[in-house]
N, CA, C and O atoms as a GROMACS GRO file, in nm:
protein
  412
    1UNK      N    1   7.779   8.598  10.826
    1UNK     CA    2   7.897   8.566  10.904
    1UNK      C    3   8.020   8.640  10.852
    1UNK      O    4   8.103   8.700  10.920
    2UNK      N    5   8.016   8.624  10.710
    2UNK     CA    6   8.125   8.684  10.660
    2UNK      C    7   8.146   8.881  10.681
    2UNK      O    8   8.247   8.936  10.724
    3UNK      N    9   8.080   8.916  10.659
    3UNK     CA   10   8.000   9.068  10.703
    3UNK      C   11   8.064   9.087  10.845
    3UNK      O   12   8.156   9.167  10.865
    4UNK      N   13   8.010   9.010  10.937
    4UNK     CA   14   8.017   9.016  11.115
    4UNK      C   15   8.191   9.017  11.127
    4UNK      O   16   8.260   9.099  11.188
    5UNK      N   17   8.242   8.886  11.040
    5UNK     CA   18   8.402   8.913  11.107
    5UNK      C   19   8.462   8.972  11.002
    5UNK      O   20   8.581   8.941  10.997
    6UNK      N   21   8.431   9.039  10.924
    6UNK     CA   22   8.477   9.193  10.862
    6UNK      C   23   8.500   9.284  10.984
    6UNK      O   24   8.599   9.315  11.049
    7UNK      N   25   8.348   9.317  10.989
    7UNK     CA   26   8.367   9.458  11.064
    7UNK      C   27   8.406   9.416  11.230
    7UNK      O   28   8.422   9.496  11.321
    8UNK      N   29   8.415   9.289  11.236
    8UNK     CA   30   8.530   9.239  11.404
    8UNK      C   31   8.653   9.282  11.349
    8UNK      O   32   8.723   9.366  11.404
    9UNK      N   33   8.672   9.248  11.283
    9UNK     CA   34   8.824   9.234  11.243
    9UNK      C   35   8.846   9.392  11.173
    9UNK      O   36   8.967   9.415  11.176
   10UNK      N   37   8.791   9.475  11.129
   10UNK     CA   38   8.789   9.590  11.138
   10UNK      C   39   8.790   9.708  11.200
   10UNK      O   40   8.849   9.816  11.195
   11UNK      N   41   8.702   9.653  11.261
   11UNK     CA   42   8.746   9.750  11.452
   11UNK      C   43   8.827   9.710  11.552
   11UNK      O   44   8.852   9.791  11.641
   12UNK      N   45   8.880   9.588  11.557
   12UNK     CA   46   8.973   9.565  11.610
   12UNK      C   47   9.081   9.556  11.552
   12UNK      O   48   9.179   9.514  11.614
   13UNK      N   49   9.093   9.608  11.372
   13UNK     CA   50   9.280   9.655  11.299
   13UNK      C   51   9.340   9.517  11.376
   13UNK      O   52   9.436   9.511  11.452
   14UNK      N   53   9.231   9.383  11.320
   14UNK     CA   54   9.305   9.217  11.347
   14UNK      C   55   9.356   9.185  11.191
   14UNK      O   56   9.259   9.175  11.116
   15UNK      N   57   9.488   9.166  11.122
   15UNK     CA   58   9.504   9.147  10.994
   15UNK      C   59   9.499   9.027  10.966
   15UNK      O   60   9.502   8.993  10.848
   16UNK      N   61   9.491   8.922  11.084
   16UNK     CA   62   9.501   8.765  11.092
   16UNK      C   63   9.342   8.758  11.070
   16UNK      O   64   9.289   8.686  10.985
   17UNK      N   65   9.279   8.836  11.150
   17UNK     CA   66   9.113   8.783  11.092
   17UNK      C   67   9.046   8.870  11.001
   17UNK      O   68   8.926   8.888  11.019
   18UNK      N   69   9.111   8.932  10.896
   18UNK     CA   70   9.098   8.999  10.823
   18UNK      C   71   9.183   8.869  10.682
   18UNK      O   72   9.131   8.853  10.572
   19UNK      N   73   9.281   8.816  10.715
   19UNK     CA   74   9.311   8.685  10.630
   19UNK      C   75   9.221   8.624  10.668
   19UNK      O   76   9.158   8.598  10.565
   20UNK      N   77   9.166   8.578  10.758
   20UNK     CA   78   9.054   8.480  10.806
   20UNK      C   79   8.958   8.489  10.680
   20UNK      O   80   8.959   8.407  10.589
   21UNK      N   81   8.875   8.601  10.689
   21UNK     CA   82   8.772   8.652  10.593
   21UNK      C   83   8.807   8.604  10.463
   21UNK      O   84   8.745   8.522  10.395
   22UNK      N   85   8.939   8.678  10.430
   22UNK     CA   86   8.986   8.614  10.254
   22UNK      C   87   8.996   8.476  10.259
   22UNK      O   88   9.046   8.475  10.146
   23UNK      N   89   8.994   8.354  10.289
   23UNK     CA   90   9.012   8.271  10.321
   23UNK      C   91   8.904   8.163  10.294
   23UNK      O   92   8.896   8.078  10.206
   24UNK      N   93   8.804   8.201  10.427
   24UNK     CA   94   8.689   8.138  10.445
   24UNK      C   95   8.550   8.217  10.392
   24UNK      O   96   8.441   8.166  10.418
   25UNK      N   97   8.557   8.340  10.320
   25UNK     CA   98   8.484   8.357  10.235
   25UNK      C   99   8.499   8.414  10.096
   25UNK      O  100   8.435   8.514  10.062
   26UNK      N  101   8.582   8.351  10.013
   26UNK     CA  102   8.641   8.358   9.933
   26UNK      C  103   8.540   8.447   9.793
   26UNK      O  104   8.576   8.536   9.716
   27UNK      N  105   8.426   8.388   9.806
   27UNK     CA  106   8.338   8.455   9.629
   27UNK      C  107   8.246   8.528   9.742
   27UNK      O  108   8.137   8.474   9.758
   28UNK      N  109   8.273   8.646   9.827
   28UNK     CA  110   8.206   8.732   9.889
   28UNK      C  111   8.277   8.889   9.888
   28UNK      O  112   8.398   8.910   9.887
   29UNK      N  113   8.156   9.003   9.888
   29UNK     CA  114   8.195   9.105   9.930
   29UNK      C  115   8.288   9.112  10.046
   29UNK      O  116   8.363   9.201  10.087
   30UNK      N  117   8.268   9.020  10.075
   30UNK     CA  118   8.351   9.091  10.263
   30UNK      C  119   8.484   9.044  10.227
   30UNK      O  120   8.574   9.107  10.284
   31UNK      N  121   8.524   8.949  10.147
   31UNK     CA  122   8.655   8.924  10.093
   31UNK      C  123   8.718   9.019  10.033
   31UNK      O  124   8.832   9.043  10.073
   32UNK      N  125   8.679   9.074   9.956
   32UNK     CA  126   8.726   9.156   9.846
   32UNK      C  127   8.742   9.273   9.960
   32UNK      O  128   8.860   9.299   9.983
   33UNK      N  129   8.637   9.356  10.044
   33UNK     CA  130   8.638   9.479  10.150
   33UNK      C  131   8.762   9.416  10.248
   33UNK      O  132   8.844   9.496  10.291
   34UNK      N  133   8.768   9.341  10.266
   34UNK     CA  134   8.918   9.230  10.327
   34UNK      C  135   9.073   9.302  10.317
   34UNK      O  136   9.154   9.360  10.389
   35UNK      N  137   9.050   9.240  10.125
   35UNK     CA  138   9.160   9.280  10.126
   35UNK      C  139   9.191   9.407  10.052
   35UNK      O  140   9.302   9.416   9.999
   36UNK      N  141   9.114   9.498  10.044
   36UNK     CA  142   9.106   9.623  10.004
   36UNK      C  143   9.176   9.660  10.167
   36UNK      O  144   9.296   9.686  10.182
   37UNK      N  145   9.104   9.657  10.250
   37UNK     CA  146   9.144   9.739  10.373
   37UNK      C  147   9.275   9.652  10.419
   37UNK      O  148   9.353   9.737  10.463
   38UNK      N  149   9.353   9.485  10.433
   38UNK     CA  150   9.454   9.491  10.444
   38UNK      C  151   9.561   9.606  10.390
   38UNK      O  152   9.640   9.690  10.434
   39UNK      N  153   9.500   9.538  10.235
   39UNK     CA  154   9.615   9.687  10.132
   39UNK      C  155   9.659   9.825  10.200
   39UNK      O  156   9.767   9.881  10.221
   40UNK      N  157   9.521   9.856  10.225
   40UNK     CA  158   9.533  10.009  10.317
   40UNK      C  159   9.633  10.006  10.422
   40UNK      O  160   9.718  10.094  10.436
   41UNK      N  161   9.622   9.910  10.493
   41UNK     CA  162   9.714   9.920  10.658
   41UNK      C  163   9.893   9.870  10.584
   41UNK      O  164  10.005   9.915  10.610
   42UNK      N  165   9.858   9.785  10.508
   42UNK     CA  166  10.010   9.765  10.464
   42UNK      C  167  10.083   9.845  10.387
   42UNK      O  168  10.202   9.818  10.370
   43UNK      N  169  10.026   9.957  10.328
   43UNK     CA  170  10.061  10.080  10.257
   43UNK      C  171  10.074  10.204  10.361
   43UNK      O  172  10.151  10.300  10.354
   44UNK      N  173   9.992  10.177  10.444
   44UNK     CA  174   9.992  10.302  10.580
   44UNK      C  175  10.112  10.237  10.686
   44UNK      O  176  10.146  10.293  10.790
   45UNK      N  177  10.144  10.160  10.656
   45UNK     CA  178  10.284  10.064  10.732
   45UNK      C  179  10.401  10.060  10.660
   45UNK      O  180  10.481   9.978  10.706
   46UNK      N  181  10.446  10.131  10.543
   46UNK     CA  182  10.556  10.146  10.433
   46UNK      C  183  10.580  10.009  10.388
   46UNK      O  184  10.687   9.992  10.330
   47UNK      N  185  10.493   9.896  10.404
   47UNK     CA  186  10.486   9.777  10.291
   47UNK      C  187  10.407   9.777  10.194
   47UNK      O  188  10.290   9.739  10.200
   48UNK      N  189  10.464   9.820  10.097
   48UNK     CA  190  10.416   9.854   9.962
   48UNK      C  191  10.366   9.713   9.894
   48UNK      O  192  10.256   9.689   9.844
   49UNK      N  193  10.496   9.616   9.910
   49UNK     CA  194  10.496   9.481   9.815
   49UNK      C  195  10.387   9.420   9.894
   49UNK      O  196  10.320   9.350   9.818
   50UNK      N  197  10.343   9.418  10.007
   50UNK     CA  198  10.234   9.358  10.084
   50UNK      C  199  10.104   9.391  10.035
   50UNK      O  200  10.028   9.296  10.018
   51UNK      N  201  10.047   9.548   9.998
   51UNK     CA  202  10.006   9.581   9.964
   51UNK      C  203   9.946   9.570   9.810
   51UNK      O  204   9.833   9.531   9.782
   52UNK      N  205  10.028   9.606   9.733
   52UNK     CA  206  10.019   9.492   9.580
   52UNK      C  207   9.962   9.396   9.598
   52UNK      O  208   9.850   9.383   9.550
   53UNK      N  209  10.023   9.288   9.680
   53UNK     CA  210   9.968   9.173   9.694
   53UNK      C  211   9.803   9.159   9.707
   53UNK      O  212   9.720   9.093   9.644
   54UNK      N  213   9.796   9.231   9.795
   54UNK     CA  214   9.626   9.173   9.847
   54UNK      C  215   9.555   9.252   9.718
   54UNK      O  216   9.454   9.202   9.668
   55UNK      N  217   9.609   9.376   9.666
   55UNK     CA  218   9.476   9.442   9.591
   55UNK      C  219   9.523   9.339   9.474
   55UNK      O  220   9.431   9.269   9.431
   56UNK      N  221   9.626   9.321   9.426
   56UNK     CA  222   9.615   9.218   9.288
   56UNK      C  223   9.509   9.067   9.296
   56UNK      O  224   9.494   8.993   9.199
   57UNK      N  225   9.464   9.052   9.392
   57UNK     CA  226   9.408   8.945   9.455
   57UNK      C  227   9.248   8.971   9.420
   57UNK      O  228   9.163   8.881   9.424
   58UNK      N  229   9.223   9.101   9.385
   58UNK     CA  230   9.067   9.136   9.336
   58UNK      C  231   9.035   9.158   9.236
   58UNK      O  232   8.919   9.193   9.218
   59UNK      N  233   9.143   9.143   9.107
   59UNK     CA  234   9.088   9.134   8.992
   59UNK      C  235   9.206   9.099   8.883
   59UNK      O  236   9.323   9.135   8.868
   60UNK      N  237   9.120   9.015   8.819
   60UNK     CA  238   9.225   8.913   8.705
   60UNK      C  239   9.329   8.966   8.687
   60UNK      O  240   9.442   8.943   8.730
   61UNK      N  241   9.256   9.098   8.571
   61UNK     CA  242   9.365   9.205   8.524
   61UNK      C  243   9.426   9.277   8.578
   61UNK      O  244   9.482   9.364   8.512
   62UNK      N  245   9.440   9.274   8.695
   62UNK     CA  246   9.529   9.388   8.798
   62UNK      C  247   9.640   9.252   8.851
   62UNK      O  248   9.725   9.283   8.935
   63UNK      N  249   9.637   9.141   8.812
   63UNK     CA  250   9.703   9.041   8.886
   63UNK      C  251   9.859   9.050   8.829
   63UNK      O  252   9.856   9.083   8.710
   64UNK      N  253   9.948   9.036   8.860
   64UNK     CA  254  10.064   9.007   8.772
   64UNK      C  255  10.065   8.866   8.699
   64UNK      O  256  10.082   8.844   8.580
   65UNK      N  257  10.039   8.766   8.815
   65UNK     CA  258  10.022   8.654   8.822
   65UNK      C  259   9.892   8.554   8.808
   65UNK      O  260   9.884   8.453   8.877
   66UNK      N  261   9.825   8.579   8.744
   66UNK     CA  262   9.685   8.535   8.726
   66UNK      C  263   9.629   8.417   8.748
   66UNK      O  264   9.529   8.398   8.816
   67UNK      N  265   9.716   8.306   8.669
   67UNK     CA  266   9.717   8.206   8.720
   67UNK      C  267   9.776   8.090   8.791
   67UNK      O  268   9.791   7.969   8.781
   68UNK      N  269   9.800   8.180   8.860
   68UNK     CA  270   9.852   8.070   8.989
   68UNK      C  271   9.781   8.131   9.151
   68UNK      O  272   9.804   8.098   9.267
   69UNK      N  273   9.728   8.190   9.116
   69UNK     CA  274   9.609   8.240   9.214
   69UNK      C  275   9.473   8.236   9.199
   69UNK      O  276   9.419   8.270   9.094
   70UNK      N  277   9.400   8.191   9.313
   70UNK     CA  278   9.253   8.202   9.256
   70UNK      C  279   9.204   8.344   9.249
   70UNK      O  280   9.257   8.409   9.339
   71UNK      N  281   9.119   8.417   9.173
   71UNK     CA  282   9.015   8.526   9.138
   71UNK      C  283   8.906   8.531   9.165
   71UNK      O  284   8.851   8.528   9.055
   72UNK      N  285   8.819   8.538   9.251
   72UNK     CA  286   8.696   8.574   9.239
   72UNK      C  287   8.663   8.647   9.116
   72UNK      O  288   8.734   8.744   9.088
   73UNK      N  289   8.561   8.613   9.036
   73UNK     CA  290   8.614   8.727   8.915
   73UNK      C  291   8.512   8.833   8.932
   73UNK      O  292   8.519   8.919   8.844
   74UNK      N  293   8.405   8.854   9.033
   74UNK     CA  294   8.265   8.926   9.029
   74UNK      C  295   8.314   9.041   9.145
   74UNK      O  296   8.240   9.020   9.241
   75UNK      N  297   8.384   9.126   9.172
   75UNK     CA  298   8.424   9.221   9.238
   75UNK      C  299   8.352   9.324   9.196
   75UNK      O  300   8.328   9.355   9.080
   76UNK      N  301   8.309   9.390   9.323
   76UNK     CA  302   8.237   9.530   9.334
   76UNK      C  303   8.360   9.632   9.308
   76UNK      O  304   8.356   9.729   9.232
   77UNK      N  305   8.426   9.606   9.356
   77UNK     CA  306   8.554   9.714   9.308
   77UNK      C  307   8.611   9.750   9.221
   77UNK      O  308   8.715   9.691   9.191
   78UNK      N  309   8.565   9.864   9.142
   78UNK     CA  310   8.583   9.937   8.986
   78UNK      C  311   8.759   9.886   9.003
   78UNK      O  312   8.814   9.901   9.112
   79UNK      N  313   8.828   9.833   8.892
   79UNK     CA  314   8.926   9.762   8.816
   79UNK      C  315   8.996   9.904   8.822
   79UNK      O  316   9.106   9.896   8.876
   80UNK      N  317   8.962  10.026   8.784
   80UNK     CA  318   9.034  10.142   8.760
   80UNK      C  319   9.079  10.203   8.922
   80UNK      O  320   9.182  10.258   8.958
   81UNK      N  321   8.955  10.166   9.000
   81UNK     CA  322   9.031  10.172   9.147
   81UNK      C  323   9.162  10.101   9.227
   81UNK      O  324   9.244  10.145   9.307
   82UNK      N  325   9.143   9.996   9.178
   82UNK     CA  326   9.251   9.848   9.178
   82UNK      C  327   9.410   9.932   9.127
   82UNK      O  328   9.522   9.932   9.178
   83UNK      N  329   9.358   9.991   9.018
   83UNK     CA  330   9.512   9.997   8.926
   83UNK      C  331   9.557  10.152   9.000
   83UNK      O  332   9.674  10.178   9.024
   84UNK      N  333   9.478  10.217   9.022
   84UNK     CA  334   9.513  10.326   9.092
   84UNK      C  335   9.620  10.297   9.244
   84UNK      O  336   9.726  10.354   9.272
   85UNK      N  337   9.556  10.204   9.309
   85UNK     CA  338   9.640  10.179   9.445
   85UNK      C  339   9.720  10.095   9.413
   85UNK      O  340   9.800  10.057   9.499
   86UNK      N  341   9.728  10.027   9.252
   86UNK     CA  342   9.844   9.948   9.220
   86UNK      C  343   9.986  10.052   9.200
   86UNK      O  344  10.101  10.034   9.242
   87UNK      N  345   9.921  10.186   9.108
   87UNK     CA  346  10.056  10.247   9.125
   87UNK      C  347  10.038  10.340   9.220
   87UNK      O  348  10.089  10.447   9.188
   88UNK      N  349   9.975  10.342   9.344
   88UNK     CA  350  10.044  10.423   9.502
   88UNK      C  351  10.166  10.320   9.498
   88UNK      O  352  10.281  10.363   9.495
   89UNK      N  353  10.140  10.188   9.499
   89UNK     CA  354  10.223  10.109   9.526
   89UNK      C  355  10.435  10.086   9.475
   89UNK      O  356  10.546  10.048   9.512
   90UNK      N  357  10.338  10.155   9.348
   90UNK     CA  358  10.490  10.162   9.238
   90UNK      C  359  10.518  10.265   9.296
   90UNK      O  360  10.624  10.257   9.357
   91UNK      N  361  10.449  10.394   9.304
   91UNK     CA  362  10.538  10.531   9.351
   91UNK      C  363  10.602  10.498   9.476
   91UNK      O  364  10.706  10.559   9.502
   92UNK      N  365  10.566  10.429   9.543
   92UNK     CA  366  10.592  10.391   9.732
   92UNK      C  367  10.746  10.369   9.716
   92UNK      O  368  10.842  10.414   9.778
   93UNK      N  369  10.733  10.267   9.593
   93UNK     CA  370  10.851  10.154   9.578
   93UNK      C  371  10.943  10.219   9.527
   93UNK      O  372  11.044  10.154   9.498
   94UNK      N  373  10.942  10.393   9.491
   94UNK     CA  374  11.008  10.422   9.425
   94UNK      C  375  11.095  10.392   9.274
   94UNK      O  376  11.212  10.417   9.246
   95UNK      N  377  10.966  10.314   9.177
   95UNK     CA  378  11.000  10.277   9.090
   95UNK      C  379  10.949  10.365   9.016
   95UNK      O  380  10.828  10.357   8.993
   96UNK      N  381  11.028  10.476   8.959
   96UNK     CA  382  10.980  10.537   8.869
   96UNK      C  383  10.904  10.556   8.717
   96UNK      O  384  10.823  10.633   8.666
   97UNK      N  385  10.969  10.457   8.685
   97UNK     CA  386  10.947  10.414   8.500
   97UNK      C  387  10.868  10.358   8.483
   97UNK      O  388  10.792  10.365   8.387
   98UNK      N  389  10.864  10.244   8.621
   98UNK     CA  390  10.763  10.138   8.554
   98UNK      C  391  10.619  10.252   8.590
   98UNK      O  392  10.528  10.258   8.508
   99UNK      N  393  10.616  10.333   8.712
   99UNK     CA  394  10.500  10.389   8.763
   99UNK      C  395  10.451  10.504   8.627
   99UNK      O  396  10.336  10.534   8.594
  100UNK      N  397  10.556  10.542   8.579
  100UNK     CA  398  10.493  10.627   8.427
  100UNK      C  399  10.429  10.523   8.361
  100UNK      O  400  10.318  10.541   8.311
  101UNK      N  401  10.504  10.385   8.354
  101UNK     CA  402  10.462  10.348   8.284
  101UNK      C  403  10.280  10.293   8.253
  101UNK      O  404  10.204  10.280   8.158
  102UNK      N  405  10.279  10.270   8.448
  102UNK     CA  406  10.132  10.247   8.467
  102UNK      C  407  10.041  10.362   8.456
  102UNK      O  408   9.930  10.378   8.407
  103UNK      N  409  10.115  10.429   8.511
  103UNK     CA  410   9.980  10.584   8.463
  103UNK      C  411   9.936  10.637   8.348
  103UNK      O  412   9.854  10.729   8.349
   0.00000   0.00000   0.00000
């Protein structure tokens, strides 16, 4: 099920049933592919801070905020990929220092 309204909500670029997915299948691949591809559209939309958001959402250590959010902690998504679109995010934001600082 979770799989099926992925790729609904994928071909139809729905970001409400694309939250749906993160939501109601929370310790699944299709969550995590969720909000990897929100990230994408909210970064391809010049919302950077939107963007942060969902990829910090796939792994502990990429979180700012760790605990006050839940983690799935078993993500297919290499951690070094995570931190990479963490600083597209800093360069977006035009924060320079801190983005040296992440690279």
């Amino acid at each position: 099920q979770a799989s099926q309204a992925l790729q609904h909500a994928r071909a139809a670029r729905d970001p409400a049933e694309l939250n749906r997915v993160t939501e109601l299948w929370f310790a699944t691949n299709s969550r995590d592919d969720a909000l990897w591809l929100l990230g994408e559209w909210h970064l391809e939309q010049g919302r950077p801070s939107r963007a942060r958001e969902c990829w910090s959402r796939l792994h502990r250590a990429a979180s700012e905020n760790a605990s006050a959010r839940l983690i799935f902690p078993d993500t297919t998504i290499p951690l070094v990929e995570i931190h990479a679109r963490l600083l597209l995010c800093t360069i977006a934001e035009t924060r320079w220092e801190i983005a040296e600082r992440e690279l």
